[in-house]
C-alpha positions in Angstrom: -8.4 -20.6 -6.2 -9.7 -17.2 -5.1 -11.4 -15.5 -8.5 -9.6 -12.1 -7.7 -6.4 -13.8 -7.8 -7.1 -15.8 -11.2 -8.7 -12.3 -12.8 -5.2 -10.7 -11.8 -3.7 -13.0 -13.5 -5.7 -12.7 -16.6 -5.9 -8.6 -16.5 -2.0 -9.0 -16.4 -2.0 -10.7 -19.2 -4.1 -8.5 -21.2 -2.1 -5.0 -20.3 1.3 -7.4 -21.1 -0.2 -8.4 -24.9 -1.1 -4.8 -25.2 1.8 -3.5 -24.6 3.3 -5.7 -26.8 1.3 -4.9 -29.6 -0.6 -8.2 -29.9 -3.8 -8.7 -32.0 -6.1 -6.6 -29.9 -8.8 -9.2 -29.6 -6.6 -11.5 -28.1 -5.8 -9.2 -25.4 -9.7 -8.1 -24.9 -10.3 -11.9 -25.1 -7.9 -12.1 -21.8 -9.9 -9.1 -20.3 -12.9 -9.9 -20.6 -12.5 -13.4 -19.0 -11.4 -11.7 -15.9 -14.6 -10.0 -15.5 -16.8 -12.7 -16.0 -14.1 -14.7 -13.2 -14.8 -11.8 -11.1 -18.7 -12.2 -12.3 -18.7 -15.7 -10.7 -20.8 -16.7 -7.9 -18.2 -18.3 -6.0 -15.1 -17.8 -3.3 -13.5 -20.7 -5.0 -13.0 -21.7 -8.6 -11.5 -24.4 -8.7 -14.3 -26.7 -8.9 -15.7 -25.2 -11.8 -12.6 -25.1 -14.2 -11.9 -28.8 -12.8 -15.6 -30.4 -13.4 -15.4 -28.2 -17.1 -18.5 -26.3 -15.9 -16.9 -23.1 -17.8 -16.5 -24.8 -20.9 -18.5 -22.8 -23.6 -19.4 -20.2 -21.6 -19.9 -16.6 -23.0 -16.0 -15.0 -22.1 -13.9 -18.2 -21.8 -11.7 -19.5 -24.8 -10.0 -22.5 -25.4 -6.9 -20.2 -23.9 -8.1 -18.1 -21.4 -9.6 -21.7 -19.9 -5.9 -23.1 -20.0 -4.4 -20.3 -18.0 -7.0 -20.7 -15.6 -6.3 -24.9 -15.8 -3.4 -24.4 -15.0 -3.3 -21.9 -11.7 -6.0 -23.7 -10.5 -3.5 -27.1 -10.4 0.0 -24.8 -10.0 -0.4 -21.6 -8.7 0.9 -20.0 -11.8 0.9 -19.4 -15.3 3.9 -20.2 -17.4 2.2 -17.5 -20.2 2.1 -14.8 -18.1 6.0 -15.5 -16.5 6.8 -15.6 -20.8 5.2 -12.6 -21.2 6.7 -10.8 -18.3 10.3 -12.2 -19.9 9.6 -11.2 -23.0 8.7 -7.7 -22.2 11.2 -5.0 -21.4 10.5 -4.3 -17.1 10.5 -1.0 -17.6 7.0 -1.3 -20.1 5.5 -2.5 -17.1 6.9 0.1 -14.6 5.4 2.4 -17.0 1.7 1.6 -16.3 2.0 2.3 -12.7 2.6 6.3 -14.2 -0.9 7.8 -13.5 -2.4 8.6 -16.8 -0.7 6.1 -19.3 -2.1 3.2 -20.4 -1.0 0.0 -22.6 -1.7 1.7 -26.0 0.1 4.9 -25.3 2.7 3.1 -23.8 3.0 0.8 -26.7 2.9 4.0 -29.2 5.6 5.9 -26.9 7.8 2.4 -27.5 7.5 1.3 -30.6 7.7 5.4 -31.8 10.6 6.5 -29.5 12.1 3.4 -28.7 11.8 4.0 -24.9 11.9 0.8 -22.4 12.6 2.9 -19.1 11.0 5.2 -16.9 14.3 7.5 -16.7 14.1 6.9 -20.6 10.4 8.7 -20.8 11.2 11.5 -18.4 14.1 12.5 -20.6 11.5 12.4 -23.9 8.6 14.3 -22.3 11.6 17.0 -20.8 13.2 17.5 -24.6 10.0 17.8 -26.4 10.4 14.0 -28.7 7.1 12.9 -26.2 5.0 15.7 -27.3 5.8 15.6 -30.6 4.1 11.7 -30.8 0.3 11.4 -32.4 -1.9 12.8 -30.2 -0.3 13.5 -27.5 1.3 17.1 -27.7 2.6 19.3 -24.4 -0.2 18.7 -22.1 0.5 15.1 -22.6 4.2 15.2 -22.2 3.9 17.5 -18.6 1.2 15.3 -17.3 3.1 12.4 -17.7 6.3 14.2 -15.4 4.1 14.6 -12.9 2.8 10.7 -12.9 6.4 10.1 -12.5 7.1 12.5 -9.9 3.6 10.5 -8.4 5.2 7.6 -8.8 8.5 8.2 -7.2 7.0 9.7 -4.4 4.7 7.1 -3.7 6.7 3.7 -5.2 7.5 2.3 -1.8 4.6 2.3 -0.4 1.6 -0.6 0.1 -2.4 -0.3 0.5 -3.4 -0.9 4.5 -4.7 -4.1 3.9 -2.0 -5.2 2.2 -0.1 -3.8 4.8 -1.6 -6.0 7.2 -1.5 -9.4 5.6 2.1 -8.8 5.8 1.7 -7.7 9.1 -0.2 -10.9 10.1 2.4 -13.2 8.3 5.7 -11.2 9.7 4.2 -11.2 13.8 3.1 -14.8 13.5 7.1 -15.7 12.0 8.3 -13.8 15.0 6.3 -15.0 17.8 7.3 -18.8 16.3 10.6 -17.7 17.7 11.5 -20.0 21.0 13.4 -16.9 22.8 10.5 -14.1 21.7 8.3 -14.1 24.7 5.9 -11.6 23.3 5.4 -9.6 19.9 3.3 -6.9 18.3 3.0 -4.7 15.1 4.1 -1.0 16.0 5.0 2.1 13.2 2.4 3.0 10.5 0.1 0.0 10.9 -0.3 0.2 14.0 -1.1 3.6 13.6 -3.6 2.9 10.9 -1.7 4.8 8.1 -3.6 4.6 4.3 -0.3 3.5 2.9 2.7 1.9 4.8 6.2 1.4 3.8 7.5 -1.4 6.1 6.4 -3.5 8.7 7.5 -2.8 12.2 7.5 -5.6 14.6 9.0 -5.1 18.7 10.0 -8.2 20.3 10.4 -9.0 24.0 13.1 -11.6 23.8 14.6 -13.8 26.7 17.6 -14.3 25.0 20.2 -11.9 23.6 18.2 -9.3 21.4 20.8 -9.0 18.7 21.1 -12.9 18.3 17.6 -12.8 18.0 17.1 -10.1 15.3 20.4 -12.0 13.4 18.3 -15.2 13.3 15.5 -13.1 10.7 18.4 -12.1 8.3 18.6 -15.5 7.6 15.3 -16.1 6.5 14.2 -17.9 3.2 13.7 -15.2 0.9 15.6 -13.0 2.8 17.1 -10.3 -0.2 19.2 -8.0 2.1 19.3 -7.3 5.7 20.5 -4.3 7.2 21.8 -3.7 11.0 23.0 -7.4 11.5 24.7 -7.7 15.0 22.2 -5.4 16.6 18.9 -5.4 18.3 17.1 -3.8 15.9 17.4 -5.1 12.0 15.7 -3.8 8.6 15.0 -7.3 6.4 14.0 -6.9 2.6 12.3 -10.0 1.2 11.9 -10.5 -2.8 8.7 -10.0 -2.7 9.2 -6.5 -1.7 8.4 -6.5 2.0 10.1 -4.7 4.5 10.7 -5.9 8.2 11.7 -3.8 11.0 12.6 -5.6 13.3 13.2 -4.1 17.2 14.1 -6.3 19.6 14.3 -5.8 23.5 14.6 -7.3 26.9 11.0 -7.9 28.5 11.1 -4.8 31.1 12.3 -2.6 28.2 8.9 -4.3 25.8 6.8 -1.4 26.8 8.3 2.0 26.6 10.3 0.1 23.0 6.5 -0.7 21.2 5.3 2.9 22.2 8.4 4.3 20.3 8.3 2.5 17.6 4.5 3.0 16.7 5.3 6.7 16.8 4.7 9.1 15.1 8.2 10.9 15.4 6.1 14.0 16.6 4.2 12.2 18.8 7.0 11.6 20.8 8.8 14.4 20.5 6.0 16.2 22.1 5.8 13.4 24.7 9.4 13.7 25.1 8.8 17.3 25.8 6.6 17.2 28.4 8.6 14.8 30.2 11.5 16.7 30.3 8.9 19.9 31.3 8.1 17.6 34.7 11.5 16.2 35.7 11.6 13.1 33.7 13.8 12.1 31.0 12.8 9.0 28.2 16.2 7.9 27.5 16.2 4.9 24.8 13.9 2.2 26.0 13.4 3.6 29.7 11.8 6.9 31.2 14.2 8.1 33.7 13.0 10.2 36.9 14.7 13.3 38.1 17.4 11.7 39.5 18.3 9.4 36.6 16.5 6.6 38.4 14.6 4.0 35.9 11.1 3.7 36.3 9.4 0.3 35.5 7.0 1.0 32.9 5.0 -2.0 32.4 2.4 -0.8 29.7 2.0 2.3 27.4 -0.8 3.2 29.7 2.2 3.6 32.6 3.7 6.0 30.6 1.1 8.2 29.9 -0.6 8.2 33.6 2.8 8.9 35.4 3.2 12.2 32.4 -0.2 13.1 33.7 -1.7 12.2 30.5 -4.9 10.6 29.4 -3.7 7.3 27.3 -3.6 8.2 23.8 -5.0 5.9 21.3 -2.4 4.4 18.7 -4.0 6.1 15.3 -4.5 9.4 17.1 -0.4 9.5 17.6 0.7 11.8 15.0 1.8 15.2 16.4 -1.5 16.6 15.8 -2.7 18.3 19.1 -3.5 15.0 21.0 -0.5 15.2 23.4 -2.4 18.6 24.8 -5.6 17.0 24.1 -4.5 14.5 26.4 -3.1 16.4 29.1 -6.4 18.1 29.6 -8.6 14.8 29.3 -9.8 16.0 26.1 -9.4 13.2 23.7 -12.4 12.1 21.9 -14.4 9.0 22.7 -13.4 7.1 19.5 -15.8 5.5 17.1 -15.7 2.1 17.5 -16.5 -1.0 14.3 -19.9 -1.9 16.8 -21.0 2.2 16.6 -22.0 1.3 12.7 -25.3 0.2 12.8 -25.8 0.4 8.7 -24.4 0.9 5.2 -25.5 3.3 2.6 -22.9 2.9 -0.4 -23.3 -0.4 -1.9 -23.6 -1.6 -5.5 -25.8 -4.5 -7.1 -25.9 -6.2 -10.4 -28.4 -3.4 -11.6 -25.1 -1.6 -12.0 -21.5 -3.0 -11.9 -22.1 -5.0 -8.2 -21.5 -8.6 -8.7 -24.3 -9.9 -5.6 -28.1 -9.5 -5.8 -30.0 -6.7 -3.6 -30.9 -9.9 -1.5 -27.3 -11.4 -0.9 -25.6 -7.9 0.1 -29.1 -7.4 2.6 -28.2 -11.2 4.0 -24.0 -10.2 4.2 -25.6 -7.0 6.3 -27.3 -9.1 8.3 -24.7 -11.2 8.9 -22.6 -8.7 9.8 -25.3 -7.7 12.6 -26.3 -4.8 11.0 -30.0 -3.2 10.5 -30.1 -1.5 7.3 -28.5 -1.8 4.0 -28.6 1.5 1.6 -28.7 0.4 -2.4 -26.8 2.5 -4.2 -26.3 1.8 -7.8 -25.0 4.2 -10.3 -27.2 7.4 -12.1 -27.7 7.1 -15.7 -25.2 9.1 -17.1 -22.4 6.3 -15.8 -23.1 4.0 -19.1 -19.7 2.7 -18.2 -20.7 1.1 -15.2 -24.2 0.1 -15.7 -26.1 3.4 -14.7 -29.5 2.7 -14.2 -32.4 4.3 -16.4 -35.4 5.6 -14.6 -37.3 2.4 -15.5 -34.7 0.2 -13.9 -35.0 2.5 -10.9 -38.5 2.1 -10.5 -38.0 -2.2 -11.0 -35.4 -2.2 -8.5 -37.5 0.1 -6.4 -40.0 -2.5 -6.4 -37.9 -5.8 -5.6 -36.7 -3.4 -2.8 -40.2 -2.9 -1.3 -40.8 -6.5 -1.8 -37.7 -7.5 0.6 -38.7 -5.2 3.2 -42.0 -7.3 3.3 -40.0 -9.8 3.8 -37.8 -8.9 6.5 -40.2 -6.8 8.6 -38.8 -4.8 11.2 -35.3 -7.1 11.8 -33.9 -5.3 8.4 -34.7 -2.2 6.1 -33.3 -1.5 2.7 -32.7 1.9 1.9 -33.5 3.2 -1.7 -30.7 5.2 -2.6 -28.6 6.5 -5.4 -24.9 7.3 -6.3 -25.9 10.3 -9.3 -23.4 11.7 -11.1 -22.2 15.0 -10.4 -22.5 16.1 -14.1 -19.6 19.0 -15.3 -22.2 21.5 -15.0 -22.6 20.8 -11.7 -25.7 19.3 -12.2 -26.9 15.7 -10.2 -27.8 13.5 -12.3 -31.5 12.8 -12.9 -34.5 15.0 -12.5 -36.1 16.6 -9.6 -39.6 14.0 -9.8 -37.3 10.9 -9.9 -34.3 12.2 -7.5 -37.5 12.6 -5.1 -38.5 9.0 -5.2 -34.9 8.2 -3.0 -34.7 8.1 0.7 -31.5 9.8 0.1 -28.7 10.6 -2.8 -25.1 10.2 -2.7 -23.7 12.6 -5.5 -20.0 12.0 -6.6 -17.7 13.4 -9.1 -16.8 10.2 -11.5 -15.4 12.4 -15.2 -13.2 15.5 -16.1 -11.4 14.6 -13.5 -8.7 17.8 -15.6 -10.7 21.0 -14.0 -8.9 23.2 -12.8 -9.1 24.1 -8.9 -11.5 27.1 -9.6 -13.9 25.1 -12.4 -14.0 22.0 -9.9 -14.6 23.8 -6.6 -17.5 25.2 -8.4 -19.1 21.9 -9.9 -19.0 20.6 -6.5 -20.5 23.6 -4.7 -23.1 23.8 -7.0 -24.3 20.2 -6.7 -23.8 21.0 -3.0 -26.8 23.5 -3.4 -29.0 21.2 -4.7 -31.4 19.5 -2.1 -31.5 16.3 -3.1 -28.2 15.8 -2.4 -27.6 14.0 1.0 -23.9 12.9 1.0 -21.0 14.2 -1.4 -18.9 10.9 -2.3 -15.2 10.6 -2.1 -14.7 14.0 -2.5 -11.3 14.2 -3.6 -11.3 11.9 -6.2 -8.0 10.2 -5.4 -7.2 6.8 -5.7 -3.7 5.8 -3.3 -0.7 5.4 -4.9 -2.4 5.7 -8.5 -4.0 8.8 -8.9 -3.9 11.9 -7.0 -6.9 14.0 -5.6 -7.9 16.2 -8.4 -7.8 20.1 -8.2 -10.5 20.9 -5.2 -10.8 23.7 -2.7 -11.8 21.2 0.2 -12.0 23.7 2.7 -14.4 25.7 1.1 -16.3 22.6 0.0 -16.8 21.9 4.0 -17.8 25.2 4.8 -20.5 24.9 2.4 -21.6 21.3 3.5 -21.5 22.6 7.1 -23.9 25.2 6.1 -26.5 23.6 4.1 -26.3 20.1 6.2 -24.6 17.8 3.7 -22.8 14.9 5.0 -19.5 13.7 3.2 -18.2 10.6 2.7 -15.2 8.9 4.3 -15.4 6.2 1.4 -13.8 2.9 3.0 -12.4 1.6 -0.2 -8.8 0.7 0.7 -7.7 2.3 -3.0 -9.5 5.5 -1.9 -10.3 6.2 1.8 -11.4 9.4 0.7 -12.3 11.8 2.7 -8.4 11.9 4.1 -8.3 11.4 7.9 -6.7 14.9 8.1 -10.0 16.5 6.6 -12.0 14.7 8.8 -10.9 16.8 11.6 -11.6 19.7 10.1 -15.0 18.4 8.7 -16.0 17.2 12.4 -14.8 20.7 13.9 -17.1 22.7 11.3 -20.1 20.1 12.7 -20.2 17.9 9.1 -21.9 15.0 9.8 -19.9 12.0 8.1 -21.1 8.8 6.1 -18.8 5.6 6.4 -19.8 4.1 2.8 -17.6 0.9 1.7 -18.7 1.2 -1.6 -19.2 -2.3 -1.8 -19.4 -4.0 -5.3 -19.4 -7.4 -3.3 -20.5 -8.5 -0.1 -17.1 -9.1 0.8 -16.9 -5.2 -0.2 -18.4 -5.0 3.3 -15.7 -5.6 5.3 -14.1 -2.0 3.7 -16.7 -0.8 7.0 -13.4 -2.1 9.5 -10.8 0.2 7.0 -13.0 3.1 7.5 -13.6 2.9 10.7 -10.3 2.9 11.8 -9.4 6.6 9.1 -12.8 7.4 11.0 -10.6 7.5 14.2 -7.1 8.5 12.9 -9.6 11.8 12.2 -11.2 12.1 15.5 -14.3 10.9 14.4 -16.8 9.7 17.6 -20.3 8.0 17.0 -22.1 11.5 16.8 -20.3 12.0 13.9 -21.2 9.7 11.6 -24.5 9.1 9.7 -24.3 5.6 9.5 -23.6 5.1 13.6 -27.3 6.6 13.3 -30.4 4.2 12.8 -32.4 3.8 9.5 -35.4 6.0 10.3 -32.9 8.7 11.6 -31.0 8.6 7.8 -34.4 9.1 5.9 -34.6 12.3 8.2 -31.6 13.3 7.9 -32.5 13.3 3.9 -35.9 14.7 4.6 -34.2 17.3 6.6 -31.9 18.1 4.0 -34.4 18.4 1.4 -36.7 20.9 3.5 -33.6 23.0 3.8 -33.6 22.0 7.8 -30.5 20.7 9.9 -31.1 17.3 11.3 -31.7 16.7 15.1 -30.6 13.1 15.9 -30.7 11.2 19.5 -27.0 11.2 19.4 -27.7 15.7 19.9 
């Protein structure tokens, strides 16, 4: 039983007792076990809840212990499905809205008797939401716009959960006796942040419509749309989405280029076909006599339209169809440019690994350098570190670099609070003692564009500051990017030699892709940071990588494609009020 899956569990039941009203230890009591689950030194916990290892152990009850009994031996949790019974669905839609948590939720309930979503927009537009306790006007617009947030966003999954579906739909098509071939096209292919469905092309050797017809009749098929033809939309109950395109083999080609997309990409391919004679009619690109032409790969299609082949996350209408007629496309960055990591967290803050195992998951991972960067003092809430736990984990880090010699370096840095003022967090003396800072905005999230714009560029001024983290503050499909002029805030980073962040979290990936393009035309250097609480955290390095690329990011552009000593300089640089000259120019 993977602990992430058991603390879900146990987090659900938490929010589901407090929106019930429960005794609020009991619900705490459920919360707090799912930390110390997550707290665990283990991929697998079964062994410990079977052997009783957990018994008596600060966290875990009598009945938090049960629940996990019981999905360590079934897979499920007869509480929790009671609890979800017992508790009006739309409570629980509720706490998707940005901004509203179990206790207001329980107030706007048992207050207003509300137990929809269409219910609370109706309360917060005629004025009975802001007249509730403590919550007022503000309140009542803030939560229209979580709905609006939610409505716009409600269909739509995390990449990697995108691509465990992904994985799971391919592999039931290729199982198919009369598919000959497969592959994922549409949004995941193109390495979207957030995907609605999952598109799937299929060379079949059999009729493609009796083929698609076959996956509407899927276990846990919910409805199925298109039956009859060759290309079929299948909902499951668990909420995924298949599209489904299937084709004879010689069509395979030109079929998986259009359904990856984007719809502008091909429009503007479509475009320059029909400026050179050819046509791209359905599934085949025609020559000026209406003449088929056998298009056996998307590279085909590109060479005969005189273009350079245009890599799948770059396809989104966004200049790379010129870009590619010229031969101008970037040289990508690819997952073996990264040669490091600089935001990580260890149990000195809220990282559940040791400074030694995320160094040996680097290592692993056949990377030279590992950059600690636990949280500034003013994040109490997530163990920010005083300056005499700086100096003690300064000194473990030194040790390990004894240790490891040249193979490996750890890198002493920081992730300090960019304070309201504006200030980073800690004083010049100790923000000196770092090989470099990483400064992020983490409270008052409520400025207004003009008041956060100038936090930012304020902390921006300050030399200490090496990389500004995920700048926009937006967490996908839960919270939006708060109020920030982003273009200024490049034009100051480009001018002063900041890097920023594309952070790799798969909740965040924040800088956005679109901004990357902008930040690599104004020559900002950008840091790939996982901001790893784990060492399986790590693997966030792949997710960025590929935003790195949907933004037209190429090795020279990030900070972490750079080696160790050539990060420290960059920080030096910074700090001396210099621009950085690395061996990548």
């Amino acid at each position: 039983m993977d602990p992430r899956t058991a603390a879900h569990t146990l987090t659900q039941i938490a929010a589901l007792l407090e929106l019930r009203g429960e005794n609020p230890f009991k619900s705490r009591a459920y919360s707090q076990a799912a930390r110390r689950v997550l707290s665990l030194d283990t991929d697998d916990i079964a062994p410990l809840v079977r052997s009783g290892d957990l018994d008596g152990e600060p966290g875990f009850g009598p009945a938090t212990l049960g629940v996990l009994s019981e999905l360590v031996e079934t897979g499920d949790s007869a509480y929790l499905e009671q609890l979800r019974e017992d508790t009006p669905e739309g409570l629980v839609e509720m706490l998707r809205i940005p901004g509203l948590g179990t206790a207001k939720i329980h107030q706007i309930h048992t207050g207003l008797g509300v137990e929809t979503v269409e219910g609370l927009e109706a309360a917060a537009r005629d004025g009975r939401l802001a007249a509730l306790p403590r919550f007022g006007a503000k309140t009542a617009e803030k939560v229209l716009r979580g709905i609006a947030f939610l409505r716009r966003t409600d269909a739509f999954v995390l990449y990697p959960r995108a691509v465990a579906e992904g994985v799971r739909l391919l592999a039931a098509v290729e199982r198919h006796p009369d598919v000959e071939r497969a592959a994922v096209a549409g949004a995941l292919r193109r390495r979207r942040e957030v995907v609605r469905d999952v598109d799937v092309v299929a060379a079949c050797s059999a009729s493609p419509a009796q083929v698609a017809a076959s996956f509407t009749r899927l276990p846990g098929v919910q409805e199925a749309v298109g039956a009859g033809r060759p290309s079929v939309t299948v909902r499951f109950v668990d909420g995924t989405v298949l599209d489904l395109h299937c084709v004879r083999p010689p069509c395979y080609a030109l079929a998986l280029w259009r359904a990856t997309g984007s719809a502008e990409h091909v429009r503007d391919v479509a475009a320059r076909a029909e400026r050179l004679g050819y046509a791209l009619a359905g599934d085949e690109l025609l020559d000026g006599h209406g003449t088929p032409i056998a298009v056996r790969d998307e590279e085909t299609l590109y060479r005969v339209l005189g273009l350079a082949f245009v890599p799948p996350e770059l396809r989104e209408g966004q200049g790379e169809v010129d870009a590619a007629a010229r031969h101008a496309l970037p040289e990508l960055l690819e997952p073996h440019d990264v040669r490091g990591v600089l935001h990580c967290h260890s149990q000195y803050s809220d990282g559940q690994a040791t400074i030694r195992e995320m160094a040996e998951a680097a290592i692993a991972r056949g990377w030279s350098y590992l950059g600690v960067t636990d949280h500034s003092q003013s994040a109490s809430y997530a163990g920010g570190l005083t300056r005499d736990q700086v100096l003690r984990q300064h000194d473990e880090i030194d040790a390990l670099n004894g240790e490891y010699g040249a193979r490996f370096r750890l890198l002493k840095g920081i992730e300090a609070d960019i304070l309201p003022c504006g200030r980073v967090d800690y004083d010049a003396e100790l923000l000196d003692r770092f090989d470099y800072v990483i400064g992020s905005v983490h409270s008052r999230f409520g400025m207004n564009e003009e008041q956060m714009t100038a936090r930012v560029l304020k902390a921006l001024d300050d030399p200490h500051l090496t990389v500004l983290g995920h700048p926009t503050g937006r967490l996908l499909l839960t919270r939006e990017p708060y109020a920030i002029d982003m273009h200024a805030v490049i034009e100051r980073a480009a001018e002063l030699g900041v890097a920023i962040e594309l952070n790799a979290d798969p909740h965040r990936l924040d800088l956005d892709w679109r901004l990357c393009r902008e930040a690599k035309r104004r020559g900002v250097t950008i840091e790939i940071g996982p901001d790893a609480h784990s060492t399986q955290g790590l693997d966030n390095v792949a997710v960025g990588v590929g935003i790195a690329r949907k933004g037209w990011l190429e090795r020279g552009d990030v900070l972490n494609a750079r080696g160790a000593d050539e990060v420290v300089a960059f920080a030096r640089a910074r700090r001396q009020g210099e621009r950085a000259v690395t061996s990548d120019g």
